[in-house]
C-alpha positions as CSV (number, residue, x, y, z in Angstrom):
1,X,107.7,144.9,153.6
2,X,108.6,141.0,153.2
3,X,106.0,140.6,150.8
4,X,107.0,143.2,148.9
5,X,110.3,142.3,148.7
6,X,109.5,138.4,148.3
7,X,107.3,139.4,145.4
8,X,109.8,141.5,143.6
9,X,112.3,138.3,143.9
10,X,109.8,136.4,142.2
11,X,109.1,139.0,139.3
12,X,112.7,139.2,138.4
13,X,113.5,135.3,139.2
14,X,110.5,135.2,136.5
15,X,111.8,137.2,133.7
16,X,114.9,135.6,134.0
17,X,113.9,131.9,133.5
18,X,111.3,133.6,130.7
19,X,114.5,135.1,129.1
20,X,116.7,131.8,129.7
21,X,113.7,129.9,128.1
22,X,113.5,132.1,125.0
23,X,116.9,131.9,124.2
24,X,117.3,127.9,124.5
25,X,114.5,127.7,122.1
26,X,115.9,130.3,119.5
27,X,119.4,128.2,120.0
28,X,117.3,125.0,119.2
29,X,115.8,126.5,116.2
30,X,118.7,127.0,114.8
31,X,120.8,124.0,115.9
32,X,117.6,122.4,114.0
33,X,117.9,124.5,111.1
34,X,122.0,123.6,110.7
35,X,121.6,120.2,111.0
36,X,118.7,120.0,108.6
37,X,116.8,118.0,111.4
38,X,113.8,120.7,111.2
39,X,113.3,119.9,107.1
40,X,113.6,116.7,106.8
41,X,110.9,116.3,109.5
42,X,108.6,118.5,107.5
43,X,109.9,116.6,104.3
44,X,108.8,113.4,105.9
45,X,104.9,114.9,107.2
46,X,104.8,115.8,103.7
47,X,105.9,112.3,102.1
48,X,103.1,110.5,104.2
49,X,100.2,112.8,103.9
50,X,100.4,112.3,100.2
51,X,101.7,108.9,99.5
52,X,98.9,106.8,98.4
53,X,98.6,102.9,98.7
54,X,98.0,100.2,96.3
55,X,95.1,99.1,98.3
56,X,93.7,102.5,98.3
57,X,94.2,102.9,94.7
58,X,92.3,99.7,94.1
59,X,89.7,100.7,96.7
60,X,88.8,103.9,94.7
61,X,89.1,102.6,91.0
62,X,86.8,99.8,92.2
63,X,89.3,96.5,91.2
64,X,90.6,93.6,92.4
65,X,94.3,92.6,92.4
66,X,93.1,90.0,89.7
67,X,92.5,93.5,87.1
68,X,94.4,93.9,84.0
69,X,95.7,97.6,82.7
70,X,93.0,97.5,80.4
71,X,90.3,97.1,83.0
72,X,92.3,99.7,84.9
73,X,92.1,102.3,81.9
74,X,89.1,101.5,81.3
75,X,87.7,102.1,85.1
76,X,89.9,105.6,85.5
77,X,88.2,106.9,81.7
78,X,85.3,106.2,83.2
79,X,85.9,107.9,86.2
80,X,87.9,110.4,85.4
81,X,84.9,111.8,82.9
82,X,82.1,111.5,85.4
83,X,84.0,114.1,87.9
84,X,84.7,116.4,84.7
85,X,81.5,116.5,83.9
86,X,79.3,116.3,87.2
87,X,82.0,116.0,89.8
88,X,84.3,117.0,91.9
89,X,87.8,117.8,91.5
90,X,88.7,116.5,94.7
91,X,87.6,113.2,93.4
92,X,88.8,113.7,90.1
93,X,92.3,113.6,91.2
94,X,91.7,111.2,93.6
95,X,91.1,109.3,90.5
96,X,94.4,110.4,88.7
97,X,96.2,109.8,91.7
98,X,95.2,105.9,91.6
99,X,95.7,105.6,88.4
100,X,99.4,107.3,88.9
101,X,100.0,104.6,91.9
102,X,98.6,101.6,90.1
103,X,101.1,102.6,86.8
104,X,104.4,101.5,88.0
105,X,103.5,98.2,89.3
106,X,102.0,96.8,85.4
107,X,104.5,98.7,83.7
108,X,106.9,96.3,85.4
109,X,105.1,93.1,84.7
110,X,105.0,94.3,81.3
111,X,108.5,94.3,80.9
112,X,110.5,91.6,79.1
113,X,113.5,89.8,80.9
């Protein structure tokens, strides 16, 4: 009889921490959600996963630091034509993508002060 009842204690004690449990988390969701804490962590995965890096851009056009645009252009034609033809287009935008990094930073040493 005292295991019985012991063991009905613990069902219920159960299913109430379960429910207690359930509804912090739901609260937290949307605490998240009005604070904007929730999106602008996903925002941020999403920023690094697809932010590229000079050196990487280098590293897959195949130049130095030392390159000109031209050499640059030249390289991502190149490329950029291969993976149309014979490819991939993974690789082909990998391409694009370097070339899209690399742009700002000669587009400002072009520029006249």
């Amino acid at each position: 009889m005292a295991g019985r009842l012991l063991a009905n204690l613990i069902v219920c004690g159960g299913s109430i921490v379960g429910r207690a449990v359930l509804q912090a988390y739901r609260q937290a969701i949307v605490n998240a959600n009005k604070t904007g804490a929730a999106q602008e962590a996903i925002n941020g995965i999403r920023r690094a996963s697809k932010a590229m890096t000079e050196q990487e851009a280098r590293q897959i056009l195949g130049i130095s630091e030392k390159s000109t645009w031209e050499e640059i252009v030249q390289k991502y034609d190149t490329m950029f034509e291969r993976n149309a033809k014979n490819g991939s287009f993974y690789l082909q935008s990998k391409v694009h993508r370097a070339k899209e990094c690399l742009e700002p930073l000669y587009q400002k040493a072009d520029v006249p002060n």
